[in-house]
PDB file as gemmi writes it, atoms N, CA and C in Angstrom:
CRYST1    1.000    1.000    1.000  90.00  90.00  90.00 P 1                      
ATOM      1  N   UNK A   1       1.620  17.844  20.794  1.00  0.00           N  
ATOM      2  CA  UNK A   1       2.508  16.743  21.107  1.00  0.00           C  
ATOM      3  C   UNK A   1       2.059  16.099  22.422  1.00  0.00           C  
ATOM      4  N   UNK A   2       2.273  14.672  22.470  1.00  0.00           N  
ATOM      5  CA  UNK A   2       1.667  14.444  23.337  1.00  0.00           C  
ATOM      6  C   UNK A   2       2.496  13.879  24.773  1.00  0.00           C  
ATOM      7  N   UNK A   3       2.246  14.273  25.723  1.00  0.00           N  
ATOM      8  CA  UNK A   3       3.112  14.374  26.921  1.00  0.00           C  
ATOM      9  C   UNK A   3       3.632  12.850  27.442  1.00  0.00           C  
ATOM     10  N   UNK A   4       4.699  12.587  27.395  1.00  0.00           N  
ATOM     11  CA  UNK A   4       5.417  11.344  28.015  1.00  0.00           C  
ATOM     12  C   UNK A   4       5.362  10.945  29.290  1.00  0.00           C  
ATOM     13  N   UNK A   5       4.631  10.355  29.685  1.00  0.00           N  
ATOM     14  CA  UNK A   5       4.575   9.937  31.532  1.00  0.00           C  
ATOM     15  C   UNK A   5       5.000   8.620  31.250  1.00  0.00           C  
ATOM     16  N   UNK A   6       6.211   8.049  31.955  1.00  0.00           N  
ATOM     17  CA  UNK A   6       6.892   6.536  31.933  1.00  0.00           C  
ATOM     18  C   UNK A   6       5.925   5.876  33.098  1.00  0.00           C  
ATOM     19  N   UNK A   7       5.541   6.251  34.049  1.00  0.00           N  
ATOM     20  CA  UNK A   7       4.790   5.806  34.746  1.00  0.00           C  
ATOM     21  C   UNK A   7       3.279   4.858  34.202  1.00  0.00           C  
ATOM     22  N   UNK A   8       2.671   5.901  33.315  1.00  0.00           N  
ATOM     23  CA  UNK A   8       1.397   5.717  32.901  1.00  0.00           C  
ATOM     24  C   UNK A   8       1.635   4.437  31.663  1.00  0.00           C  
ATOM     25  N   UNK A   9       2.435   4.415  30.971  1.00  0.00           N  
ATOM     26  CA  UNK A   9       3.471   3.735  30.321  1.00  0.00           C  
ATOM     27  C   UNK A   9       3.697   2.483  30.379  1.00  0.00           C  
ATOM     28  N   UNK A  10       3.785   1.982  31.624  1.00  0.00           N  
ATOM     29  CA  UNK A  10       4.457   0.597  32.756  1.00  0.00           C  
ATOM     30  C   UNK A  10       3.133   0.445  32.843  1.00  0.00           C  
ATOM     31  N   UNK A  11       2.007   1.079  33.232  1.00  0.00           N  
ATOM     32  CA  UNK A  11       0.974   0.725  33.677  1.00  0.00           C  
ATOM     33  C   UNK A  11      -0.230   0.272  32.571  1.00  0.00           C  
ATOM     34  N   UNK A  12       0.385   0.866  31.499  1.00  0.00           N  
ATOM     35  CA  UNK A  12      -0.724   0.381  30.355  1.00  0.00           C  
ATOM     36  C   UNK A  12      -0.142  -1.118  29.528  1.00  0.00           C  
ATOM     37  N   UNK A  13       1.580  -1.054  29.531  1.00  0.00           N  
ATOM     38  CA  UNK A  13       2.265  -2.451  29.535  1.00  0.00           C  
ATOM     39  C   UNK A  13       1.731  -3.912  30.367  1.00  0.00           C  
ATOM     40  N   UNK A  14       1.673  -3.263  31.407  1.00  0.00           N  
ATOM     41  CA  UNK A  14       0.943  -4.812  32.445  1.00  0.00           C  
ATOM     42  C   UNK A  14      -0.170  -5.027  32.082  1.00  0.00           C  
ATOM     43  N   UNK A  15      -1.388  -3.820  31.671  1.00  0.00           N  
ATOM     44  CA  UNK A  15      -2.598  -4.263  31.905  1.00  0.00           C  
ATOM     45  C   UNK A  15      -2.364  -5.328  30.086  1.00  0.00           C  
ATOM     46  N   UNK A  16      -1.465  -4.840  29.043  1.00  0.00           N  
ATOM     47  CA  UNK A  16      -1.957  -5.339  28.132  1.00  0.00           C  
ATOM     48  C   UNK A  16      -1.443  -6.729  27.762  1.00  0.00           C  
ATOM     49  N   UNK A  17      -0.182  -7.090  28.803  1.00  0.00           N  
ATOM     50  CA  UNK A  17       0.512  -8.053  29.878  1.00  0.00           C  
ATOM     51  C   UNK A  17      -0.487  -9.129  29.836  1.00  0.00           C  
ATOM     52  N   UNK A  18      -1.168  -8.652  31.248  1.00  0.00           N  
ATOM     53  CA  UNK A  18      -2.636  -9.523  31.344  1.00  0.00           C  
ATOM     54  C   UNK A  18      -3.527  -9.537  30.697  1.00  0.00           C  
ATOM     55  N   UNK A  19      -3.895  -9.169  29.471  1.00  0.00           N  
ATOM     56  CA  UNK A  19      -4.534  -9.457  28.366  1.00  0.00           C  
ATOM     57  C   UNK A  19      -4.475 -10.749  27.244  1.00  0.00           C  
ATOM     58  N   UNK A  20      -2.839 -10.866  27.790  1.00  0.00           N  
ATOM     59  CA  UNK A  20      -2.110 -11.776  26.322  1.00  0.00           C  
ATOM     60  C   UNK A  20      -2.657 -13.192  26.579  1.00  0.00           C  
ATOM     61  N   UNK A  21      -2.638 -14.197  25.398  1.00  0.00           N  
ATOM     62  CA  UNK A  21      -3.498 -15.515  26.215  1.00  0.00           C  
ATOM     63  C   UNK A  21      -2.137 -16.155  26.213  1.00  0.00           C  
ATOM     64  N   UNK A  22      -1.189 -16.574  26.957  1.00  0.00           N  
ATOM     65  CA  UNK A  22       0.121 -17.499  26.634  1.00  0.00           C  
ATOM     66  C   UNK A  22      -0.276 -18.771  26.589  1.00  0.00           C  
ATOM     67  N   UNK A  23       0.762 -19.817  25.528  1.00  0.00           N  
ATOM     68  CA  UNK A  23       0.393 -20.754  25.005  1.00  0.00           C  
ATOM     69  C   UNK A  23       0.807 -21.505  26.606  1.00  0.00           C  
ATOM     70  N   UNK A  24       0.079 -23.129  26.489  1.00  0.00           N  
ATOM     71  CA  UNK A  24       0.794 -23.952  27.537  1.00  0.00           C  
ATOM     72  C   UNK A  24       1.456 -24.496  27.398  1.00  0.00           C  
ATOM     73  N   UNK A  25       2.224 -24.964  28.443  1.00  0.00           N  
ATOM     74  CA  UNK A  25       3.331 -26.001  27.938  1.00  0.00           C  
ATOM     75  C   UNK A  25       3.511 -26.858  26.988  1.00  0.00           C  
ATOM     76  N   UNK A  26       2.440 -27.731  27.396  1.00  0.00           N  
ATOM     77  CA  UNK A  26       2.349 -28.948  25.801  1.00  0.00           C  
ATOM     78  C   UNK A  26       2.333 -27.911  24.395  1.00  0.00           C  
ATOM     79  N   UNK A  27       1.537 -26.675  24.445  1.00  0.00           N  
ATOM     80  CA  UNK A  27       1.348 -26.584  23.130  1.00  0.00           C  
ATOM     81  C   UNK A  27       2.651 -25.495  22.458  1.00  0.00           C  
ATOM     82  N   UNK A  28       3.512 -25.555  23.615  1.00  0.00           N  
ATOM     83  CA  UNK A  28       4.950 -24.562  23.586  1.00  0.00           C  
ATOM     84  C   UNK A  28       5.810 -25.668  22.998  1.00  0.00           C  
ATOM     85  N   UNK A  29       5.500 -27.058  23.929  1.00  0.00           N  
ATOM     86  CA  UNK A  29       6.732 -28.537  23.389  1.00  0.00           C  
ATOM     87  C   UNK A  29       6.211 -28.946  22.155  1.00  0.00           C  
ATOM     88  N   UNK A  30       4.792 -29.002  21.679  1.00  0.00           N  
ATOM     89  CA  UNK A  30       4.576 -29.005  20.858  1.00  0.00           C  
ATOM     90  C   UNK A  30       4.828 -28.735  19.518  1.00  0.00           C  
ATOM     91  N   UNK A  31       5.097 -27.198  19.320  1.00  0.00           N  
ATOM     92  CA  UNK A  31       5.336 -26.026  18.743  1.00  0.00           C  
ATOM     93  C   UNK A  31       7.214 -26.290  18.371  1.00  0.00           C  
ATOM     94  N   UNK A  32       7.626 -26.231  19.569  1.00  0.00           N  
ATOM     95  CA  UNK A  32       9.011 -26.207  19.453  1.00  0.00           C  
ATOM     96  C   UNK A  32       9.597 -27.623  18.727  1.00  0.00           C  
ATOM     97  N   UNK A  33       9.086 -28.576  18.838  1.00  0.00           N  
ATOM     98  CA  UNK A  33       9.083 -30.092  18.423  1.00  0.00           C  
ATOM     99  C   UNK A  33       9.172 -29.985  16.700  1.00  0.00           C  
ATOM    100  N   UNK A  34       7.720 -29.547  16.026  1.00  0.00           N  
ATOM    101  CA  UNK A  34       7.327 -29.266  14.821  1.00  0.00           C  
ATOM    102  C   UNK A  34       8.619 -28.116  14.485  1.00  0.00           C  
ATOM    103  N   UNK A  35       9.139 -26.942  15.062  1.00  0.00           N  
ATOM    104  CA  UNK A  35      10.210 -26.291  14.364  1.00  0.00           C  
ATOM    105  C   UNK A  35      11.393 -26.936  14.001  1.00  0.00           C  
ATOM    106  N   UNK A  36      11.576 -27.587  15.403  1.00  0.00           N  
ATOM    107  CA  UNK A  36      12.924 -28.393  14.886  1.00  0.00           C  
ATOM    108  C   UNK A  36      12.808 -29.408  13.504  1.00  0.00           C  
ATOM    109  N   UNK A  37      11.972 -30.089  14.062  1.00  0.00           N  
ATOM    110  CA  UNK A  37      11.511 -30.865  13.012  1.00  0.00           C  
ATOM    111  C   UNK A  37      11.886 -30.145  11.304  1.00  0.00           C  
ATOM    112  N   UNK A  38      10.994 -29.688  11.312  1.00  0.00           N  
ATOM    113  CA  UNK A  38      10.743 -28.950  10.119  1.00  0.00           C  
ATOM    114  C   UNK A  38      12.185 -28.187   9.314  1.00  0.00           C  
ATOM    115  N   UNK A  39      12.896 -27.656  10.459  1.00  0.00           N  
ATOM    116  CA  UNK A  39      14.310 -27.397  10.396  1.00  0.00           C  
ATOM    117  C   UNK A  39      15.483 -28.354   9.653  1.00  0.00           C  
ATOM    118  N   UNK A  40      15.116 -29.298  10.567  1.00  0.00           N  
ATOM    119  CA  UNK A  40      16.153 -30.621   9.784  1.00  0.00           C  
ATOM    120  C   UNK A  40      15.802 -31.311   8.611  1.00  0.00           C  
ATOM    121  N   UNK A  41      14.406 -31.482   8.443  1.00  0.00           N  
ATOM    122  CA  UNK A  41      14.064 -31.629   7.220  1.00  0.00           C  
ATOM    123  C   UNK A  41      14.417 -30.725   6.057  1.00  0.00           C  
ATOM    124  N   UNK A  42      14.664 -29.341   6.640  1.00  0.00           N  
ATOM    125  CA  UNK A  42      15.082 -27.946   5.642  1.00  0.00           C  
ATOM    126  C   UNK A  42      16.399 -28.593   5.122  1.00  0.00           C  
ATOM    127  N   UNK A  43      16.906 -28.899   6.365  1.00  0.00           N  
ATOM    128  CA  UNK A  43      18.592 -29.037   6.424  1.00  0.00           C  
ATOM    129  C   UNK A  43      18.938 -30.097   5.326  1.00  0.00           C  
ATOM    130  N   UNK A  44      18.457 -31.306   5.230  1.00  0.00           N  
ATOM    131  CA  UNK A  44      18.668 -32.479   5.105  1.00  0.00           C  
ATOM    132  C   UNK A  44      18.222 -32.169   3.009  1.00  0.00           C  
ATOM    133  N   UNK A  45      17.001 -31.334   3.135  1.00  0.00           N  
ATOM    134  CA  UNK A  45      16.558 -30.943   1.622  1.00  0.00           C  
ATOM    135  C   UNK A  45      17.758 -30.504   0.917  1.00  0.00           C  
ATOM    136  N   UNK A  46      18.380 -29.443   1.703  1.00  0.00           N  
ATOM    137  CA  UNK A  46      19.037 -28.213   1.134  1.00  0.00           C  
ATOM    138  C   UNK A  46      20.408 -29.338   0.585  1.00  0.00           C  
ATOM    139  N   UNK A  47      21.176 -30.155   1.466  1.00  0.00           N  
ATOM    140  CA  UNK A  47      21.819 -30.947   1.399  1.00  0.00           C  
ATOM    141  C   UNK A  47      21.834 -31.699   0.468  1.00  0.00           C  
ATOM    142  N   UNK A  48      20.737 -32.767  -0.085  1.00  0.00           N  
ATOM    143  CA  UNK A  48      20.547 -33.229  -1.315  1.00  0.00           C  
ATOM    144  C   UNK A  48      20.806 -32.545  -2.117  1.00  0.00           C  
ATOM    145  N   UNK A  49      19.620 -31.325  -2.066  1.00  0.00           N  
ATOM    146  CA  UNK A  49      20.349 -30.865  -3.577  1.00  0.00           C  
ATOM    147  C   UNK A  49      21.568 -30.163  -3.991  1.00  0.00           C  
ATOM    148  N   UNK A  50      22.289 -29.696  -2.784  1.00  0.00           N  
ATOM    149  CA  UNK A  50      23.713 -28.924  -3.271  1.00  0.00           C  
ATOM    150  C   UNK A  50      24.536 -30.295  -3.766  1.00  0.00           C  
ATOM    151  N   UNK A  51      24.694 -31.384  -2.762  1.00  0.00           N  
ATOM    152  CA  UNK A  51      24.977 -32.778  -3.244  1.00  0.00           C  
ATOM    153  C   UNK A  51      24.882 -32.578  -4.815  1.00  0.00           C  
ATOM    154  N   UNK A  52      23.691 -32.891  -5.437  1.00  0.00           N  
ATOM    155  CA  UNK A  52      23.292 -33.149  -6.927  1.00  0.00           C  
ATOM    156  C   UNK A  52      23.631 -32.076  -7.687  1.00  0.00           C  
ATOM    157  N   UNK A  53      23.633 -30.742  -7.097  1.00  0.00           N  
ATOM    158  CA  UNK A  53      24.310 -29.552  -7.691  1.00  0.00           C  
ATOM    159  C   UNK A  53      25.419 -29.874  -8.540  1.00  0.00           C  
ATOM    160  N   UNK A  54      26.092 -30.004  -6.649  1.00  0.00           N  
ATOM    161  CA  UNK A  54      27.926 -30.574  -7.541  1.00  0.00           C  
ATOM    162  C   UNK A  54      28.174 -31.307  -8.164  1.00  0.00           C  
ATOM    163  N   UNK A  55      26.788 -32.450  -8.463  1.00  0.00           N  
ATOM    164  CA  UNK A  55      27.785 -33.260  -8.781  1.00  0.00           C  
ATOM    165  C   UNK A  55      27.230 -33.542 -10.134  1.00  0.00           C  
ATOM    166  N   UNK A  56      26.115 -32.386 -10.779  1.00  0.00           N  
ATOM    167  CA  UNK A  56      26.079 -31.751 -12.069  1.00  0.00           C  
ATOM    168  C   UNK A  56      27.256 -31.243 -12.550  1.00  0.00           C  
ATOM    169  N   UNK A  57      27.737 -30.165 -11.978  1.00  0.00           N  
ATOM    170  CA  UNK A  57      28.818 -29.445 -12.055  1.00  0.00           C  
ATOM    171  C   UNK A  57      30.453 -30.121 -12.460  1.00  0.00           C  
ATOM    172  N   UNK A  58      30.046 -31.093 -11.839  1.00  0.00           N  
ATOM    173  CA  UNK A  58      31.371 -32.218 -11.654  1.00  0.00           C  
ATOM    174  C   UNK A  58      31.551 -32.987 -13.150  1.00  0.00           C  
ATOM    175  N   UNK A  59      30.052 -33.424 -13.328  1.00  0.00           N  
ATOM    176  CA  UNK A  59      30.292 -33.882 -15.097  1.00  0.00           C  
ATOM    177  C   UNK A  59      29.892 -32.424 -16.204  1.00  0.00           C  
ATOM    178  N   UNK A  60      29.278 -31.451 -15.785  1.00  0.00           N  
ATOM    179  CA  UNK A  60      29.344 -30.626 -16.798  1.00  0.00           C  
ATOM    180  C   UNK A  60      31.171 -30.222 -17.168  1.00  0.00           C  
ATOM    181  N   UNK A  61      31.699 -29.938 -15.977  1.00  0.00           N  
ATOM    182  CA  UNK A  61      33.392 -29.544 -16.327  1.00  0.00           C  
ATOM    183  C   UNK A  61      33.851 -30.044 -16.118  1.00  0.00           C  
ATOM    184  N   UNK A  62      33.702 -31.129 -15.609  1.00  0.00           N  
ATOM    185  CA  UNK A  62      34.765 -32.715 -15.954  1.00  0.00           C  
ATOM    186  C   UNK A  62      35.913 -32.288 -14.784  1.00  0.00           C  
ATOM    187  N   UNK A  63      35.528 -31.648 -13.561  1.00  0.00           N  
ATOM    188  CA  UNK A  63      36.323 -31.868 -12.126  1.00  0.00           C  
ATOM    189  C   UNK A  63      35.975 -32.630 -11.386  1.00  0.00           C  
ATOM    190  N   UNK A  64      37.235 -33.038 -10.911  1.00  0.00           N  
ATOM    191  CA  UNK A  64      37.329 -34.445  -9.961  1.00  0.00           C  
ATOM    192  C   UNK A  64      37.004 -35.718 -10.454  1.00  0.00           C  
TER     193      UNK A  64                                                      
END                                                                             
């Protein structure tokens, strides 16, 4: 089993810390821009078709 040092731990965390390449700003506003995006377009899809769902539903059983 292999022995737990929290110390050695923290120290192999940072080095792999400074390893990571982080994105830059633009390509973070970027990034975040395209999700939203992409989001409301989800939103706006999903919407149509429950819309057309119901309103199958509405002449299949003749409610409302």
């Amino acid at each position: 089993m292999a022995k737990l040092d929290p110390a050695q731990f923290v120290r192999e965390v940072r080095q792999e810390v400074g390893r990571v390449t982080w994105p830059s700003r633009k390509e973070t506003l970027v990034t975040t821009g395209l999700v939203l995006a992409m989001s409301a377009l989800a939103a706006v899809f999903f919407l149509v078709v429950d819309q057309l769902i119901q309103l199958a539903m509405r002449l299949v059983f003749g409610i409302g």
